[in-house]
C-alpha positions in Angstrom: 171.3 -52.7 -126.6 171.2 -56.0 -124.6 170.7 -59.6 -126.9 168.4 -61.8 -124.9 169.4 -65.4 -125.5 167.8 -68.7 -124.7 170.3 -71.6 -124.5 168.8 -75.3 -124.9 170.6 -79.1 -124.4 170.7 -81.6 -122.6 174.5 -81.7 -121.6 174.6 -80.3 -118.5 178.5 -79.2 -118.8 178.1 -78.2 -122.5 175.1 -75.7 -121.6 176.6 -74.4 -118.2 180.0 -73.3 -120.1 177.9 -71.5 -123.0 175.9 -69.5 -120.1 179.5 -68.4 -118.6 181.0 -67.8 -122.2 177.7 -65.6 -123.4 177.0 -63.7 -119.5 180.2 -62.9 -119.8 179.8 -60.2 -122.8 178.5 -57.2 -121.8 175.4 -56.9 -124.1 174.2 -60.2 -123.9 171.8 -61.7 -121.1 170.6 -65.6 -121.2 167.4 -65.3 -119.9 166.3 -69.5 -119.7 168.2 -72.7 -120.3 166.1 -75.8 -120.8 167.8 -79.6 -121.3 165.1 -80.9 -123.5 163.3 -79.1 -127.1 159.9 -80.0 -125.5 160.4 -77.5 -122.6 162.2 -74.9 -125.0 159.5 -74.0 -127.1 157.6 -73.4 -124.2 160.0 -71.4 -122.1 161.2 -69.5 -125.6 157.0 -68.8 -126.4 156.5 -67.5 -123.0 160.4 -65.5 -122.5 160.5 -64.2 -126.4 164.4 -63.8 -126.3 166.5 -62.3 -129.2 167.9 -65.6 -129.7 167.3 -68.8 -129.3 170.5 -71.6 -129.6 169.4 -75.0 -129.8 171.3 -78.5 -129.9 169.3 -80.5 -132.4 169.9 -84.0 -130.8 167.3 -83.6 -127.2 164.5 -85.5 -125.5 161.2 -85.0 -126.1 161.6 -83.0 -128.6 164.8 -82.7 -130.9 165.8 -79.1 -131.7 164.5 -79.1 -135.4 161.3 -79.3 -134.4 161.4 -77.1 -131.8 162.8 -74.7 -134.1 159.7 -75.1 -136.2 157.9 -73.9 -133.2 159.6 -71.5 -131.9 158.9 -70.1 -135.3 155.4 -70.2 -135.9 155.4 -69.0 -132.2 157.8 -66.6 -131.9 158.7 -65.0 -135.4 160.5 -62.5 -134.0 162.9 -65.1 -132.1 165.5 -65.9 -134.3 167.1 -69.5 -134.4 170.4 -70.5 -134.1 171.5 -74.4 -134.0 174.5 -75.5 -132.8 175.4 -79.4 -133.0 177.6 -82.5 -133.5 176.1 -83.6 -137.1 177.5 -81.8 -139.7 175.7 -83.6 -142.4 174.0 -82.0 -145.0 170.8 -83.4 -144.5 170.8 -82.2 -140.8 171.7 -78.7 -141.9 169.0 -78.7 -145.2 166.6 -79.6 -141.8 167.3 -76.8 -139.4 167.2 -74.0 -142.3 163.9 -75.2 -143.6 162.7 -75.5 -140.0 163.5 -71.8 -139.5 167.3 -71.5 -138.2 168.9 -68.6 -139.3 172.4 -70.3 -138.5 174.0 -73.3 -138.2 177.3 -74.4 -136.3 179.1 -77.5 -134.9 179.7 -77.8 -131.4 183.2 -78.1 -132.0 183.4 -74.8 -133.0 182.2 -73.5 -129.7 183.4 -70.3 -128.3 184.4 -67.8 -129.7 182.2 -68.3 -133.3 178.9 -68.8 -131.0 179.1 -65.4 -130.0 179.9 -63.8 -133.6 177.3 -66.2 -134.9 174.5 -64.6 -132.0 175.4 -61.5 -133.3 174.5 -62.3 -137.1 171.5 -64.3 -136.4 170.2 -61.5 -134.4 171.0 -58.5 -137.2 168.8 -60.7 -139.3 171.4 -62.9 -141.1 172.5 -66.0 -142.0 175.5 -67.5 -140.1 177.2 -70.9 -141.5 180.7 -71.6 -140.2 183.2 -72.4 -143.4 182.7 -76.2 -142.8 179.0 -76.2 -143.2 178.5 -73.7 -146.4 180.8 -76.2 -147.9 178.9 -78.7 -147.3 175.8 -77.5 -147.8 177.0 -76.3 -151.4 177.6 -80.0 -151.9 174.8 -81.3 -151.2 172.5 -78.8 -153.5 174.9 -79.4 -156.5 174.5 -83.2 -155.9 171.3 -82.6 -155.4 170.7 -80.7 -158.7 172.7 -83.2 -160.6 170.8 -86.2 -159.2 173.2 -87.3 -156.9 171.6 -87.2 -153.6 168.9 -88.9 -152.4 165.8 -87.7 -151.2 165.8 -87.3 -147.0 163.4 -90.0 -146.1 162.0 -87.7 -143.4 159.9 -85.4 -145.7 157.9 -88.7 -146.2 156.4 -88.5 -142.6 153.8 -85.5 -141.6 154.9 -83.6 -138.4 152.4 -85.5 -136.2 154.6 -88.6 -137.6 158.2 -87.3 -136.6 156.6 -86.7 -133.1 155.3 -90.1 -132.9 158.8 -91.4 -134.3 160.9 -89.0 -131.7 159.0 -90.2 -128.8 159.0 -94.1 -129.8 162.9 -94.1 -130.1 162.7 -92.5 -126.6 161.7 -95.9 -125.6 158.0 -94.6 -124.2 155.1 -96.9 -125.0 151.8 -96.4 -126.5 150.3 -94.9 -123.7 153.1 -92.8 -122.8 153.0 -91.5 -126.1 149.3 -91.0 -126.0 149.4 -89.2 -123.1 151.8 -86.5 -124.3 150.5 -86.0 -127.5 147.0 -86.2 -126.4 146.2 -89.3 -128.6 144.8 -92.9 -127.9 147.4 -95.5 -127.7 145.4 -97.5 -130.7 146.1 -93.9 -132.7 149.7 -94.2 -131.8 150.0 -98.1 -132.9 148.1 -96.6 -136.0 151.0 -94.2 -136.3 153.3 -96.2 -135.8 152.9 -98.7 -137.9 152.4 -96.0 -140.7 155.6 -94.4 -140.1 157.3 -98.2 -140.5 155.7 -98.5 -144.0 156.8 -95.3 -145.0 160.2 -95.7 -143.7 160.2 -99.3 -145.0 161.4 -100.2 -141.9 160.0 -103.2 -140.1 160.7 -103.2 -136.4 161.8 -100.6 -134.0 165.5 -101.3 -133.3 165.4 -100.4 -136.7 163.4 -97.3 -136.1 165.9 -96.0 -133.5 169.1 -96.9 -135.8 167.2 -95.0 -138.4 166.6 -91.8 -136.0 170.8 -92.2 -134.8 171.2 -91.9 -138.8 169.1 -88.6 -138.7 170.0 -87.2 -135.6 166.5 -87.4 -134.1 168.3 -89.0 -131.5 172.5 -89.6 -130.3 174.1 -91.8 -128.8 176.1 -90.0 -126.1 
């Protein structure tokens, strides 16, 4: 039986050697690429692959959301992220947003392909590194350690709004995406700098570097 896979970021080098790596085995077929989580959840709604392997850190759209998405859209599509940040909070993220697995980009090769094969039985797949981490984080968590992620603060209509301002589009940009007036966006935005208690947008876009909404490479 032949695993259908959809591969999405926006490293061109990155993506093109996964596509090689994965054609390469006999029973899997990559059936779209995309370079942004925007176009993604589209292609993935419309293709309905096996798999779907998404970089969390994309334009306009990062891969958490489009996770979230992909599965309200596609239930049957089952998520696997693979990334730079190996913080707990960006892991806690993807798995509530849907992903069945988690790796770091570091890890790529030969992992990617045992963790497609997992995700698509209908498991979990967490490389060593992140289970540790993520068992961390929930005992801190339990004993009061950690704080709170600041993100749950913001509706999902706010993290869009957030993602696209740190992209540097303006009000009307934004408007247009999203199908909103720019004074609604201003209105969003200067909720989602209240909540974040943060009072300018270089601040806002150190903030989404913090949570991997955004990267810097």
């Amino acid at each position: 039986m032949t695993i259908t896979i959809f591969l999405a970021d926006d490293h061109n080098v990155l993506r093109d050697s996964l596509r090689f790596l994965l054609d390469a085995q006999p029973d899997f077929q990559v059936v779209g690429v995309a370079d942004n989580g925007r176009d993604a959840a589209q292609q993935v709604e419309r293709l309905h692959p096996d798999v779907a392997v998404l970089d969390i850190a994309m334009p306009e759209m990062n891969g958490i959301r489009a996770a979230e998405h992909i599965r309200r859209a596609c239930p049957e599509t089952q998520v696997l992220i693979l990334s730079m940040h190996r913080t707990p909070e960006h892991i806690s993220q993807a798995l509530q947003a849907g992903a069945r697995g988690y790796l770091l980009k570091e890890s790529a090769g030969d992992e990617v392909i045992e963790a497609i094969r997992v995700v698509h039985a209908g498991n979990r797949y967490l490389s060593q590194s992140i289970s540790d981490a993520v068992l961390d984080y929930y005992v801190n968590l339990h004993q009061g350690e950690t704080a709170p992620d600041p993100l749950e603060n913001l509706t999902p209509r706010e993290r869009e709004v957030l993602e696209l301002l740190v992209q540097g589009k303006s009000s009307s940009e934004i408007g247009g995406q999203l199908s909103l007036s720019p004074r609604t966006v201003d209105t969003y935005r200067s909720r989602i700098m209240q909540k974040l208690d943060i009072p300018n947008l270089p601040g806002l876009v150190k903030f989404a570097i913090r949570h991997g909404l955004i990267s810097l490479e």
